[in-house]
N, CA, C and O atoms as a DFTB+ gen file, in Angstrom:
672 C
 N C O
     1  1     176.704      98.267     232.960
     2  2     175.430      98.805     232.511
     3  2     174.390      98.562     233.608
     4  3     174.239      97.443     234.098
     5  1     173.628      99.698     234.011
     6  2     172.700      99.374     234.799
     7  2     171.594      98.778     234.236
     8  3     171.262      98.751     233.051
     9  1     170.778      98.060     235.701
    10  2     170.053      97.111     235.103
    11  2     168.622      97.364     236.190
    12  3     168.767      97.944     237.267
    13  1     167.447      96.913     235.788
    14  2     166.525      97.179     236.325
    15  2     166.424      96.472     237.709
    16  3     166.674      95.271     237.614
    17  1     166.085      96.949     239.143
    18  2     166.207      96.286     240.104
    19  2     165.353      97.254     240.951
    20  3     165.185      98.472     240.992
    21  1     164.757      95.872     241.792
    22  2     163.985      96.683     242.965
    23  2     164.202      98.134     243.825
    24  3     165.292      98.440     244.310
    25  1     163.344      98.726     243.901
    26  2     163.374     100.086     244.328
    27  2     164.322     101.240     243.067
    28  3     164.856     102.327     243.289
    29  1     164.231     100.494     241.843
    30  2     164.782     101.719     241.144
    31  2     163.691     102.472     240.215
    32  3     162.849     101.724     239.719
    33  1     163.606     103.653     239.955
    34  2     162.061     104.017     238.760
    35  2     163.053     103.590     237.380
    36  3     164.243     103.647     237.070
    37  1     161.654     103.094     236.734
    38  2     161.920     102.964     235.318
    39  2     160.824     103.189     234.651
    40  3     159.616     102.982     234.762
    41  1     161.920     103.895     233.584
    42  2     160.339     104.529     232.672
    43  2     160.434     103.150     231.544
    44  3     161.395     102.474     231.175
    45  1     159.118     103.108     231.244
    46  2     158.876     102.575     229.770
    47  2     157.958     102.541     229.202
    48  3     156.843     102.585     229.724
    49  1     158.219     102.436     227.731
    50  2     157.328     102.605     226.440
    51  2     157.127     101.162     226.440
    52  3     157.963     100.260     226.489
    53  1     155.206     101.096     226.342
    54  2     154.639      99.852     226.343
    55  2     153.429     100.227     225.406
    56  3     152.639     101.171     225.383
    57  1     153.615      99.074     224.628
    58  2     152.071      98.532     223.875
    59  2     151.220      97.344     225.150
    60  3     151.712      97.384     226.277
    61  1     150.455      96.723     225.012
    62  2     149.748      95.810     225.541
    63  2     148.442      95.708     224.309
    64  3     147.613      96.514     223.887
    65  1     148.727      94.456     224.052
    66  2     147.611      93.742     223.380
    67  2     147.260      92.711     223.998
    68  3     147.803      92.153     224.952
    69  1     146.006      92.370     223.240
    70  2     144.826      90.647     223.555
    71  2     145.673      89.804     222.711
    72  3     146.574      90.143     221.944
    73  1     145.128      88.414     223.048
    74  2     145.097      87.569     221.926
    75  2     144.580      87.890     220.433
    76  3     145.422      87.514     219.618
    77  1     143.441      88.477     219.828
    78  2     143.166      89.353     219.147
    79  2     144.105      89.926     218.712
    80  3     144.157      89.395     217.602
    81  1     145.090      90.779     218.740
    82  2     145.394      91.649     218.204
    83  2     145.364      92.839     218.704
    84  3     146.350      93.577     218.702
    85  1     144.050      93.207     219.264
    86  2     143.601      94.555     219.683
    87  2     144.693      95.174     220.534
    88  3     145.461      94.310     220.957
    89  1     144.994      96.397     220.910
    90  2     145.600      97.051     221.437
    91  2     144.308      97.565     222.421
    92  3     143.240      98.123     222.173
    93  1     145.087      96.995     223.900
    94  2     144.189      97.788     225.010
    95  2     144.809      98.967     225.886
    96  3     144.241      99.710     226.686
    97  1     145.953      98.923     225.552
    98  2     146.875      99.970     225.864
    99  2     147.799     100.478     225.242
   100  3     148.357      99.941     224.286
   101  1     148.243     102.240     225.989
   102  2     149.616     102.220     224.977
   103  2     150.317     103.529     225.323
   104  3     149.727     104.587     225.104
   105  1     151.410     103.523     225.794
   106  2     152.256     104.786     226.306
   107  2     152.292     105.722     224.633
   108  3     152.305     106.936     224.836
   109  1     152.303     105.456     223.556
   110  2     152.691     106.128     222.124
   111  2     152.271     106.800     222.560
   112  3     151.577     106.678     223.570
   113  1     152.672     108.378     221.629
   114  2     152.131     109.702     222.207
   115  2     151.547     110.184     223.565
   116  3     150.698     111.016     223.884
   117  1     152.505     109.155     224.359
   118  2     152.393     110.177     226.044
   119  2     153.643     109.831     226.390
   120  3     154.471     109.350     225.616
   121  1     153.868     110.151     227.964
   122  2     155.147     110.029     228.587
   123  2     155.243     108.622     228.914
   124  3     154.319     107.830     229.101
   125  1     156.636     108.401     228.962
   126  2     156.893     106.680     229.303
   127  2     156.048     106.283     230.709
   128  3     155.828     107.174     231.529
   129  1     155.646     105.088     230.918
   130  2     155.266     104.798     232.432
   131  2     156.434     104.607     233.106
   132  3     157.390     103.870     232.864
   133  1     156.117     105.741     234.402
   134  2     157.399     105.698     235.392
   135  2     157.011     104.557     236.291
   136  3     155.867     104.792     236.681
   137  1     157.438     103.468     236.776
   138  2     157.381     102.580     237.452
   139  2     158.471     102.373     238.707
   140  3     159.682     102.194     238.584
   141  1     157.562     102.461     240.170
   142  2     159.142     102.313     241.257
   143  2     158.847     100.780     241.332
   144  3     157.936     100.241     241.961
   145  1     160.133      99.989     240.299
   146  2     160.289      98.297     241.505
   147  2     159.852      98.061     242.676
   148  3     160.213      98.741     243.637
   149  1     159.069      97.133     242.768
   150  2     158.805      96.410     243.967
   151  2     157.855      97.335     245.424
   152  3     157.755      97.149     246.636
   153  1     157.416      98.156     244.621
   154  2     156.061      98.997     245.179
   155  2     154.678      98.769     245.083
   156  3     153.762      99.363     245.651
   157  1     154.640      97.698     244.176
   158  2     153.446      96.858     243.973
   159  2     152.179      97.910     243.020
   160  3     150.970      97.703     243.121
   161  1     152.831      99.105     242.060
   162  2     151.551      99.373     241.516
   163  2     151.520      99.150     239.961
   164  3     150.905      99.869     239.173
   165  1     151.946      98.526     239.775
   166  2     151.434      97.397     238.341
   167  2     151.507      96.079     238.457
   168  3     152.476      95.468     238.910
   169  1     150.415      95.569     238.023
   170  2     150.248      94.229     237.933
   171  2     151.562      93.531     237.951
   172  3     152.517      94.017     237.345
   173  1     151.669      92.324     238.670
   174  2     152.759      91.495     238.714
   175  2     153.759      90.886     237.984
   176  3     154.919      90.734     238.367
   177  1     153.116      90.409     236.527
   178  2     153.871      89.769     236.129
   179  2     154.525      91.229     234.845
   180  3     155.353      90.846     234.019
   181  1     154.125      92.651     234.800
   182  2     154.387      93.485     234.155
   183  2     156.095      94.030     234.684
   184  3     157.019      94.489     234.012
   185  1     155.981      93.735     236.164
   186  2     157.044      94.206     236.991
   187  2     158.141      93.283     236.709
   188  3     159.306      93.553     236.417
   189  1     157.446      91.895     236.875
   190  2     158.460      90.790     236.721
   191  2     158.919      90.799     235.449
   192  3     160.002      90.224     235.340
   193  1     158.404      91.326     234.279
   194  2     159.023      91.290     232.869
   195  2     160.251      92.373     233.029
   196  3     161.394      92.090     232.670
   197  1     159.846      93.826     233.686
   198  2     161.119      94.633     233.141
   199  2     162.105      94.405     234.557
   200  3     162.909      95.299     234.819
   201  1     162.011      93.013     235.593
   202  2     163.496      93.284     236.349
   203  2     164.544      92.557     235.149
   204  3     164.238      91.750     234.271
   205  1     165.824      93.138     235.451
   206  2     167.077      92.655     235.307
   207  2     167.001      93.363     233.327
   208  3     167.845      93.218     232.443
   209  1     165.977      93.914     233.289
   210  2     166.484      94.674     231.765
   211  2     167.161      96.108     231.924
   212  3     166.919      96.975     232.763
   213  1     168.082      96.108     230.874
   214  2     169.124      97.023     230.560
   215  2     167.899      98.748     229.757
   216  3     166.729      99.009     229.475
   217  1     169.150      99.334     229.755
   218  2     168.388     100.756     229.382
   219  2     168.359     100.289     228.155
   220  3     169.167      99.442     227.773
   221  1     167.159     100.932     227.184
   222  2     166.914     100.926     225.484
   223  2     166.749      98.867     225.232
   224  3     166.797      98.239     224.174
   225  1     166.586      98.421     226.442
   226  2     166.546      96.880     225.948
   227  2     164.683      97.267     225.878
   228  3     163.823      97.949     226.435
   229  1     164.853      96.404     224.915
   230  2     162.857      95.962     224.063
   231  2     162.866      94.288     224.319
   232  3     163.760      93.460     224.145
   233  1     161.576      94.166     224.772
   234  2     161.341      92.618     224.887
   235  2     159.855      92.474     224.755
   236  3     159.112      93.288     225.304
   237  1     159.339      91.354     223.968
   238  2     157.617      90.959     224.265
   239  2     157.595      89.990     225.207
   240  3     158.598      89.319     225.451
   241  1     156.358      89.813     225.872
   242  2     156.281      89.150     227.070
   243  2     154.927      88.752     227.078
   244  3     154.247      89.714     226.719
   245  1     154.006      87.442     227.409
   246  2     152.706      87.714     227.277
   247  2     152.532      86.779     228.406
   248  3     152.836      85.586     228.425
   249  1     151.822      87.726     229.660
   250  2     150.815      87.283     230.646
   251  2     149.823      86.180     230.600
   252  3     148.964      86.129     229.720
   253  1     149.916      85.458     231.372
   254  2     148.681      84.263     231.455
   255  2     147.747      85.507     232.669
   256  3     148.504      86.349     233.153
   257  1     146.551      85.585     233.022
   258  2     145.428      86.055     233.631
   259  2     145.915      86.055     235.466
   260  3     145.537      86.933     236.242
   261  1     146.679      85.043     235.810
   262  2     147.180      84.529     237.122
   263  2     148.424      85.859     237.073
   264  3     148.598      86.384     238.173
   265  1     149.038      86.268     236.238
   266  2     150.059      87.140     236.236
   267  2     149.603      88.406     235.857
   268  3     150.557      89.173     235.727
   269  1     148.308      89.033     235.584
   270  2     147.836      90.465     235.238
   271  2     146.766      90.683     236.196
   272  3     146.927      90.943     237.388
   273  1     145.093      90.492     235.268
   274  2     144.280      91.001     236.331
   275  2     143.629      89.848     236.907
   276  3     142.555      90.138     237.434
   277  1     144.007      88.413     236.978
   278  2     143.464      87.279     237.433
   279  2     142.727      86.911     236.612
   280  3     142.910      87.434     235.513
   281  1     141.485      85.797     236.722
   282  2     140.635      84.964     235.967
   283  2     139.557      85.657     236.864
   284  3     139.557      86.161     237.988
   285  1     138.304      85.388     235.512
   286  2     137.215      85.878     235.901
   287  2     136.537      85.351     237.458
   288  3     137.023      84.431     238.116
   289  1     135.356      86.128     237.850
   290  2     134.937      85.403     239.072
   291  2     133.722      85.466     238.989
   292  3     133.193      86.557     239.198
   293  1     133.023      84.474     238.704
   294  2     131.350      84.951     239.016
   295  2     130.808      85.459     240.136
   296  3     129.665      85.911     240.218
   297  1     132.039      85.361     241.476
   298  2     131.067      85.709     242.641
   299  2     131.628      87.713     242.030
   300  3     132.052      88.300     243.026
   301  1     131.650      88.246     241.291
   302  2     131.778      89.313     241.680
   303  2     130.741      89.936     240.516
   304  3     130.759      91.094     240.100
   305  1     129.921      88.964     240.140
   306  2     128.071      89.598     239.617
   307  2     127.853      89.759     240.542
   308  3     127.972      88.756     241.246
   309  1     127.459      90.848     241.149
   310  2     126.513      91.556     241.733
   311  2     125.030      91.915     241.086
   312  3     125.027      92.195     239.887
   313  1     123.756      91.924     241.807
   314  2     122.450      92.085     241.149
   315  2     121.999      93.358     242.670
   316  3     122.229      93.315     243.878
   317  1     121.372      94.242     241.876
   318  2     121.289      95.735     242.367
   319  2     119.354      95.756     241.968
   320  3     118.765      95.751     240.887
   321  1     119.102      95.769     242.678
   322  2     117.189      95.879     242.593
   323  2     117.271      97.307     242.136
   324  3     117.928      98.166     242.723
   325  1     116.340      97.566     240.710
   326  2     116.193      98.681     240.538
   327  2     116.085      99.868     241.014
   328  3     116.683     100.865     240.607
   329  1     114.737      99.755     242.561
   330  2     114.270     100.505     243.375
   331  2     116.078     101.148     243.687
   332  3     116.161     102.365     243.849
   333  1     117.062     100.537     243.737
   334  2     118.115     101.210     244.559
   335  2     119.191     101.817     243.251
   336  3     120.419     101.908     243.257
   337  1     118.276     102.148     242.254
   338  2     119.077     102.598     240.942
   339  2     118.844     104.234     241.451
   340  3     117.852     104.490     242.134
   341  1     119.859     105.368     241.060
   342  2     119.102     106.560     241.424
   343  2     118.652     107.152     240.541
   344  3     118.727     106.807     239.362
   345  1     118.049     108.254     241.014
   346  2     116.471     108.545     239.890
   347  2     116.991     109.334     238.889
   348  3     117.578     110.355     239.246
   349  1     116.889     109.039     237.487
   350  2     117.662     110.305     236.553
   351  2     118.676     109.164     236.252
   352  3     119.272     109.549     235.246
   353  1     119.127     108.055     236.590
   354  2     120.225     107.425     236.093
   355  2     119.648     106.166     235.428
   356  3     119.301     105.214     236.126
   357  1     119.529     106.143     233.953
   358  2     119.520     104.963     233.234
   359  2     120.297     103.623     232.879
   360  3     119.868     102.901     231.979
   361  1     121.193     103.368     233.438
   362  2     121.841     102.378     233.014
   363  2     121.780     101.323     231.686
   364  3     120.948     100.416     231.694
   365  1     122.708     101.495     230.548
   366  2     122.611      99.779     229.904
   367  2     123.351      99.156     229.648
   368  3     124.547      99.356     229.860
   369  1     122.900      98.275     229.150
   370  2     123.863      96.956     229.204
   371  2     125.339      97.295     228.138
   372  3     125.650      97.973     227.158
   373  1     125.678      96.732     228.690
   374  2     127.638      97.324     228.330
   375  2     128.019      98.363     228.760
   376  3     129.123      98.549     228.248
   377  1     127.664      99.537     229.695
   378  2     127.596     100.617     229.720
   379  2     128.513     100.281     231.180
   380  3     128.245      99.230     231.761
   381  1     129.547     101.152     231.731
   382  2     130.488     101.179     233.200
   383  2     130.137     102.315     233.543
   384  3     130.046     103.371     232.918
   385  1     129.877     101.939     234.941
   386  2     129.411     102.892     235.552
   387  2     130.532     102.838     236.915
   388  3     131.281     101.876     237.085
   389  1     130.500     103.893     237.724
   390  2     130.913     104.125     239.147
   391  2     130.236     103.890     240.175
   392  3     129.448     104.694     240.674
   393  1     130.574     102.280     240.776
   394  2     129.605     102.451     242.282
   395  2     130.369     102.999     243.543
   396  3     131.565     103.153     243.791
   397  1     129.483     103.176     244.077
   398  2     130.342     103.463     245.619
   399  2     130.191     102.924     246.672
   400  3     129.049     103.046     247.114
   401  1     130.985     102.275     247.376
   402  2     130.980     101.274     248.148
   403  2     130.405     101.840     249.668
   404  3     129.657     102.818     249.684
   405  1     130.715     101.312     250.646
   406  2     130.243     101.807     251.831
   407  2     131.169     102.694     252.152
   408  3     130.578     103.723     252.480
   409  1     131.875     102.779     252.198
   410  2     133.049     103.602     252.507
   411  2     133.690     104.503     251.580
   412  3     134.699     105.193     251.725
   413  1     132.954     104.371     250.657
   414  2     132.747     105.605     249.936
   415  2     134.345     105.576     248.468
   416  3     134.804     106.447     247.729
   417  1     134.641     104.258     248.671
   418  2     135.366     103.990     247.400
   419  2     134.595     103.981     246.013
   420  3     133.565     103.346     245.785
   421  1     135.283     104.806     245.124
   422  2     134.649     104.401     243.893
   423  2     135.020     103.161     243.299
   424  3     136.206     102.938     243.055
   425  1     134.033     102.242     243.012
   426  2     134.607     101.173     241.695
   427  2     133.600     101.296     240.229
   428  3     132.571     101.939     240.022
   429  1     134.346     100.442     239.414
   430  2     133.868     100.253     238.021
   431  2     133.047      98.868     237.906
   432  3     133.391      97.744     238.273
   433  1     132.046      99.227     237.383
   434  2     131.031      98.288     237.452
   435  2     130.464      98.465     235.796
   436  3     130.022      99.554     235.429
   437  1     130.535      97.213     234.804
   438  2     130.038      96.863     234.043
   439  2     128.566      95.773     233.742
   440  3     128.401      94.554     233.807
   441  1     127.534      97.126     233.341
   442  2     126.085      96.708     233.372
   443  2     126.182      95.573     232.678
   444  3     126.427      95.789     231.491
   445  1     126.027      93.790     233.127
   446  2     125.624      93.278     232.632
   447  2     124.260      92.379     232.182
   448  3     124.045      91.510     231.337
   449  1     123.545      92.998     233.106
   450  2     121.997      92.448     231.898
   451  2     120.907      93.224     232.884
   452  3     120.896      93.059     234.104
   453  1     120.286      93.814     232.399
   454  2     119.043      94.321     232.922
   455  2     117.397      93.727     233.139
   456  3     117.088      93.251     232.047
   457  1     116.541      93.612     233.853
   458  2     115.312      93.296     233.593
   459  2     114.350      93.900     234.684
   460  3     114.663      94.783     235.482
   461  1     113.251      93.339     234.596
   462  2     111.862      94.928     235.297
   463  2     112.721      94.708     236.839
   464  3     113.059      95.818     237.248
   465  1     113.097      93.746     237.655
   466  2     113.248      93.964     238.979
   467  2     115.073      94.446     239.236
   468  3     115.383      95.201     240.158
   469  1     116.015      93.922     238.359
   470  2     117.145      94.479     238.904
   471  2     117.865      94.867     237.706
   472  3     117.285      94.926     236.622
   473  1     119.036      95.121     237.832
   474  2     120.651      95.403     237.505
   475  2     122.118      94.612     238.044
   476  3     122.812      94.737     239.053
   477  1     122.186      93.835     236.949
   478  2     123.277      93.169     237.090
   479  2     124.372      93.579     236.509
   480  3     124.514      93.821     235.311
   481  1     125.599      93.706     237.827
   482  2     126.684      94.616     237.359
   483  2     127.589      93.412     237.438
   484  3     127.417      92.429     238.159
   485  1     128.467      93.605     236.687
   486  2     129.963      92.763     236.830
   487  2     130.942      93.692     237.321
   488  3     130.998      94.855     236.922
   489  1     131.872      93.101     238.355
   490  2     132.553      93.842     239.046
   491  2     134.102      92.860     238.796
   492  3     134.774      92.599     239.794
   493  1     134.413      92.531     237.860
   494  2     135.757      91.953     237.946
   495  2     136.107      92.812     236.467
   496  3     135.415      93.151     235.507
   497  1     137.727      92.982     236.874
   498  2     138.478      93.984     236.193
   499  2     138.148      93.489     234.480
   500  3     138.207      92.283     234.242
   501  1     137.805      94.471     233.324
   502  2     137.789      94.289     232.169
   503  2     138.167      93.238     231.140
   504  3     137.726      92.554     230.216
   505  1     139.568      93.604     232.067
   506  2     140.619      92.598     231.396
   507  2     140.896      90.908     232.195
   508  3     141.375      89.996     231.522
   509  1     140.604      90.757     233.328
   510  2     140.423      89.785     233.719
   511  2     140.071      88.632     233.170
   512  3     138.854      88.647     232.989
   513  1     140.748      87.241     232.677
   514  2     140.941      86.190     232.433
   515  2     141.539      86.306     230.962
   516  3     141.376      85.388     230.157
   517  1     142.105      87.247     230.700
   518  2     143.103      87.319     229.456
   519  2     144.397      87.117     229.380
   520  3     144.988      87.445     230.409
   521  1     145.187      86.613     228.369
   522  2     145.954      86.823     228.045
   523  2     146.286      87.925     227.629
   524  3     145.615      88.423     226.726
   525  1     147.503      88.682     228.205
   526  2     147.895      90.236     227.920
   527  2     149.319      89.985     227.256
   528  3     149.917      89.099     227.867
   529  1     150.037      90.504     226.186
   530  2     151.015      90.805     225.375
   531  2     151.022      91.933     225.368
   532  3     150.242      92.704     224.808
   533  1     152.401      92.253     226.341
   534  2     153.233      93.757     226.502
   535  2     154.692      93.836     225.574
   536  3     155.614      93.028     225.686
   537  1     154.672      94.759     224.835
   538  2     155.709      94.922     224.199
   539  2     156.462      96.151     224.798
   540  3     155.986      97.251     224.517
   541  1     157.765      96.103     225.724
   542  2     158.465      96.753     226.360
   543  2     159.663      97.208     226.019
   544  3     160.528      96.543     225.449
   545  1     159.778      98.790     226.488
   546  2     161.200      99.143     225.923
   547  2     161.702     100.203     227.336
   548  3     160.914     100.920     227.952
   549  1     162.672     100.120     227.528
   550  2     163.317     100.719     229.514
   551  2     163.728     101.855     228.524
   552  3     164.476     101.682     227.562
   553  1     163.169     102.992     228.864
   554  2     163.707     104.134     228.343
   555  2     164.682     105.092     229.331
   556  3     165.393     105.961     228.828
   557  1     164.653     104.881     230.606
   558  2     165.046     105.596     231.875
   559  2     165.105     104.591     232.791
   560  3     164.301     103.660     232.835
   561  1     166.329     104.795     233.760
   562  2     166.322     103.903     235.178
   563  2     166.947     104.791     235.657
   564  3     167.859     105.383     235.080
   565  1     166.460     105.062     237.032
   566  2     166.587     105.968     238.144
   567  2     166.808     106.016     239.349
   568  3     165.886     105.275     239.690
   569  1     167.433     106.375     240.559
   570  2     167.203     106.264     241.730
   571  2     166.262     106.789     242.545
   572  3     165.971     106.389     243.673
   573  1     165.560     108.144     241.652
   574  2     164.537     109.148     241.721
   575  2     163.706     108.956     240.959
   576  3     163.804     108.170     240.017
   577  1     162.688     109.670     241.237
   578  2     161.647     109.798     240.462
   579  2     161.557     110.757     239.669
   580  3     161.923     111.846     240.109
   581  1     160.985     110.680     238.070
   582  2     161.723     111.673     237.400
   583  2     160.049     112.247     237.199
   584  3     159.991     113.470     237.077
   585  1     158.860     111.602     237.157
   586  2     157.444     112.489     236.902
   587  2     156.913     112.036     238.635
   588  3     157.166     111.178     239.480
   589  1     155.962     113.343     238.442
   590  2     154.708     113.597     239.582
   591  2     153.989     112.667     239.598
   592  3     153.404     112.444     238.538
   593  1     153.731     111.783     240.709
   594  2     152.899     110.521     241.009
   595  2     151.570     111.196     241.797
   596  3     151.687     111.682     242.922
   597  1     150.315     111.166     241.077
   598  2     149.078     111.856     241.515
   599  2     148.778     110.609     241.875
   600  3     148.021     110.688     242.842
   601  1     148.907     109.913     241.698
   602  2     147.830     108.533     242.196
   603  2     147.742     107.527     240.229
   604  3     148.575     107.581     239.324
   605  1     146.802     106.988     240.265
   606  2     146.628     106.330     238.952
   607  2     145.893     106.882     238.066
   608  3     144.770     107.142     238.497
   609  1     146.059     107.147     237.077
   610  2     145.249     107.669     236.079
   611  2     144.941     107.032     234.800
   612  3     145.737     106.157     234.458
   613  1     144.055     107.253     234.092
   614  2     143.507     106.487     232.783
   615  2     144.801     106.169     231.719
   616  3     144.980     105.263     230.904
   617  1     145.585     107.304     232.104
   618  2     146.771     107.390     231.141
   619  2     147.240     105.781     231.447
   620  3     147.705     105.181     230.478
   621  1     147.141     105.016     232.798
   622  2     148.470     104.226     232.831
   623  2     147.273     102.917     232.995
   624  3     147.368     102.121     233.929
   625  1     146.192     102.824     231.996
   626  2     145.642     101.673     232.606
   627  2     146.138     100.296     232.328
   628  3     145.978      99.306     233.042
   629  1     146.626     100.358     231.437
   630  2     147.483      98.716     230.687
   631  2     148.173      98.177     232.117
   632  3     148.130      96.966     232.338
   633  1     148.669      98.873     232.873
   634  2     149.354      97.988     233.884
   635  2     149.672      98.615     235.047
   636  3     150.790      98.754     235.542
   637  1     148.326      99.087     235.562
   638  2     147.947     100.042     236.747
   639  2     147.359      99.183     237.845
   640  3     146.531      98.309     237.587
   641  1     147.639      99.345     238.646
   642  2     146.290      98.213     239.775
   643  2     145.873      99.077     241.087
   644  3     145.816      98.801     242.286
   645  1     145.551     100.497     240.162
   646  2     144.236     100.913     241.490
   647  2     143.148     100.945     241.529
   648  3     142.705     101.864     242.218
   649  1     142.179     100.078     240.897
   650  2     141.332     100.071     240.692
   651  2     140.287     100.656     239.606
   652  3     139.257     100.007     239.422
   653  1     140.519     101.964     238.805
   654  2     139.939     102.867     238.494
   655  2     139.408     101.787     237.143
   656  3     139.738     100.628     236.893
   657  1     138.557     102.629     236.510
   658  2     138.149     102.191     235.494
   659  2     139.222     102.061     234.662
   660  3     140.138     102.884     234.630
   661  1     139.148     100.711     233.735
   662  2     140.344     100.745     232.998
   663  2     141.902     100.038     233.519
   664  3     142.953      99.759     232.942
   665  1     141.396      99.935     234.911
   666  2     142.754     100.298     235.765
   667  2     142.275      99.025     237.074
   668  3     141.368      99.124     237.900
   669  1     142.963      98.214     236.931
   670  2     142.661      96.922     237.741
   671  2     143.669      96.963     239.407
   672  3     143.578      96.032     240.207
């Protein structure tokens, strides 16, 4: 029986929950996440759960923060002086917005507190310093790739790491 191993795609059907309960992700009603081993685009310890599983094998697994999107960081409050807010754009608090870096990367930035002289954004991933519980099932293992890889999309944020909103 084949078994999951570096450089092979594997699709799978994943939940991801909090401690909570909450569901922050979830392949249900879309296509499985195609994943290539050891290409580095899902979080670490997501990869390390499905090596050495069999096809149709299901397993729960739950991330400490060091194994998903890390622990929080205060150095990544950032404070933005209003004057450099642009004109027509309100910002509030809880509200993610898109900054753009010098180089013209987009990131996700969560408004956290406003007052008359600035904007304080938090710039560390959503999910950062959580415990994450993935419930996994290998629906496909491949030598190929069986879907179109555009880059990362909202669809795959539970255990994506390009940055995007949603998507660490």
């Amino acid at each position: 029986m084949q078994k999951v191993e570096s450089g092979l795609f594997v699709s799978v059907d994943y939940t991801g929950t909090l401690d909570s309960g909450e569901v922050f992700d979830s392949s249900e009603g879309r296509q499985p996440l195609e994943v290539q081993m050891g290409a580095g685009a899902v979080i670490p310890g997501f990869e390390t759960a499905l090596m050495g599983m069999s096809l149709n094998e299901t397993k729960t697994v739950t991330l400490a923060p060091e194994e998903a999107y890390g622990h929080r960081d205060e150095n990544r409050m950032h404070d933005f002086p209003k004057s450099e807010i642009p004109e027509g754009m309100t910002p509030e608090v809880g509200q993610t917005l898109m900054l753009s870096t010098p180089q013209g990367q987009q990131i996700p930035a969560k408004v956290d507190s406003i007052d008359d002289q600035k904007v304080v954004f938090d710039l560390n991933h959503p999910l950062a310093g959580q415990n994450l519980t993935f419930a996994l099932t290998v629906v496909g293992i491949s030598e190929t790739a069986s879907q179109q890889h555009a880059g990362c999309s909202n669809a795959q944020c539970g255990s994506c790491d390009c940055g995007g909103e949603g998507c660490g």
